[in-house]
GUKOLGU-227595 format. One line per field, with one value per residue (C-alpha): residue number from 1; residue in three letters; x, y, z. Coordinates in pm, whole numbers. Example, Ala and Ser with C-alpha at 12.3 -4.5 7.8 and 13.67 -1.06 7.14 Angstrom:
REM residues 2
i <- c(1; 2) $
aa <- c(ALA; SER) $
east <- c(1230; 1367) $
north <- c(-450; -106) $
up <- c(780; 714) $
This chain:
REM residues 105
i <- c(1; 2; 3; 4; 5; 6; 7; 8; 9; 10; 11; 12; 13; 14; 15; 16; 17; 18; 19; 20; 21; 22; 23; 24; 25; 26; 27; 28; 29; 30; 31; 32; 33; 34; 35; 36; 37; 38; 39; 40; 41; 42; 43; 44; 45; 46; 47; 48; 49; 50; 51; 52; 53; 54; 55; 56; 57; 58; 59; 60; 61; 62; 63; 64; 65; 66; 67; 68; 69; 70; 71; 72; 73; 74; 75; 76; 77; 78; 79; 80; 81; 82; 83; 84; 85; 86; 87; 88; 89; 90; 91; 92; 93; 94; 95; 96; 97; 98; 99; 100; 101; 102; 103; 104; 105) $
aa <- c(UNK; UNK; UNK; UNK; UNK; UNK; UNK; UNK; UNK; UNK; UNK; UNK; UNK; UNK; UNK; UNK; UNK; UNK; UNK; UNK; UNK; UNK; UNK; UNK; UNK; UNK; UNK; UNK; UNK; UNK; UNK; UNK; UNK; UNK; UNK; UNK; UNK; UNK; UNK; UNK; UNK; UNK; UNK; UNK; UNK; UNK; UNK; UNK; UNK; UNK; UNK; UNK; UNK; UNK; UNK; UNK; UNK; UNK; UNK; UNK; UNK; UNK; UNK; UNK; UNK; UNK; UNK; UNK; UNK; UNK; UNK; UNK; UNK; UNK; UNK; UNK; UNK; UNK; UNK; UNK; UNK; UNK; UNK; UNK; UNK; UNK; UNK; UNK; UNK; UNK; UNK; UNK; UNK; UNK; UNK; UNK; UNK; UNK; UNK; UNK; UNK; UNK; UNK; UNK; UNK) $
east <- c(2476; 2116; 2031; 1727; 1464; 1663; 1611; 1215; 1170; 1332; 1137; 812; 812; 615; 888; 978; 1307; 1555; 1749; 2066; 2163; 2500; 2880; 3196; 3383; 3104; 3216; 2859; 2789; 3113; 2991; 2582; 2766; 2791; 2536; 2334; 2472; 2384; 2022; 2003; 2124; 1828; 1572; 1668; 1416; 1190; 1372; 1553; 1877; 2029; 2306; 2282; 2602; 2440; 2735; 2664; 2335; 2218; 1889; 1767; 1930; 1730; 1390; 1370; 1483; 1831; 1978; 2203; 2403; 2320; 1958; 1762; 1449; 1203; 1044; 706; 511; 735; 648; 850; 655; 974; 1258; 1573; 1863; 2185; 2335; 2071; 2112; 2026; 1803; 1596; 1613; 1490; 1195; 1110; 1118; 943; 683; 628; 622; 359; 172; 144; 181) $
north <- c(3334; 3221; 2897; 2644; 2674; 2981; 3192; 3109; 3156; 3509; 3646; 3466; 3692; 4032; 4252; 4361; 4155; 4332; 4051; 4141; 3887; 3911; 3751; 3790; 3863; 4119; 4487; 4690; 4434; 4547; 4896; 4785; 4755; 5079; 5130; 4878; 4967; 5319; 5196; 4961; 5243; 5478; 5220; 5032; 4803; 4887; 4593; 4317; 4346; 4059; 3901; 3599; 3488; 3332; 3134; 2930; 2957; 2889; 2751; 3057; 3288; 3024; 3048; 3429; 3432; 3660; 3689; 3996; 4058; 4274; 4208; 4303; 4210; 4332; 4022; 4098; 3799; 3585; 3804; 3980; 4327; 4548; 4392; 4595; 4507; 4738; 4969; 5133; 5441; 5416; 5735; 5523; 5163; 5385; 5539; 5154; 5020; 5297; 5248; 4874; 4906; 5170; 5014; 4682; 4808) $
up <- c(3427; 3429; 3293; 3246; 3544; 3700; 3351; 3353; 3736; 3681; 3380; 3512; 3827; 3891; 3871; 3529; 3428; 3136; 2973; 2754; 2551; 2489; 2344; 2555; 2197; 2121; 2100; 2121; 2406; 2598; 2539; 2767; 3069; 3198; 3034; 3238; 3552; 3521; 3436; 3706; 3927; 3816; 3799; 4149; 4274; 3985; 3755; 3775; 3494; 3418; 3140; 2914; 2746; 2399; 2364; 2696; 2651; 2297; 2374; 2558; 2254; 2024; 2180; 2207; 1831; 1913; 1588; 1652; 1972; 2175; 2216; 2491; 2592; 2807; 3016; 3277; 3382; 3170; 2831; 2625; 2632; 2441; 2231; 2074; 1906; 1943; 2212; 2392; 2583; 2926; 2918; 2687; 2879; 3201; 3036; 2851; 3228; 3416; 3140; 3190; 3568; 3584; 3314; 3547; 3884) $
């Protein structure tokens, strides 16, 4: 999805970027997306939300140290400022992103 200079223009932005590193084959990853679409929904402009496949990109699963799929990670001004491995409700993901956005807004 994102790759190389894409991937660090994204999480090096102002606005608060949730990365979920995921694997197509993955069933707990299957079970983020509505997950992240209702959290996107809630959280609108607040975040950006996006997807990284850690089977096309390794080197991005490498340098964040993803172990475990799915991991998501929290990215604001390029940092990771929250990290969590697992299905994550969306109640929580909300209140993780409205916190980091107030925190830096």
């Amino acid at each position: 999805m994102a790759s190389g200079k894409n991937f660090s223009d994204l999480i090096n932005g102002e606005q608060p970027v949730l990365v979920d590193f995921y694997a197509t084959w993955c069933g707990p990853c299957q079970m983020m997306q509505p997950i992240l679409q209702e959290t996107a929904s809630k959280v609108g402009g607040m975040a950006k939300i996006i997807k990284i496949d850690v089977d096309k990109n390794p080197l991005a699963a490498s340098k964040y140290q993803v172990k475990g799929v799915p991991t998501l990670i929290l990215f604001h001004k390029g940092k990771p400022v929250w990290r969590q491995s697992g299905v994550v409700p969306a109640h929580q993901l909300v209140q993780v992103i409205q916190q980091h956005a107030l925190e830096n807004a």
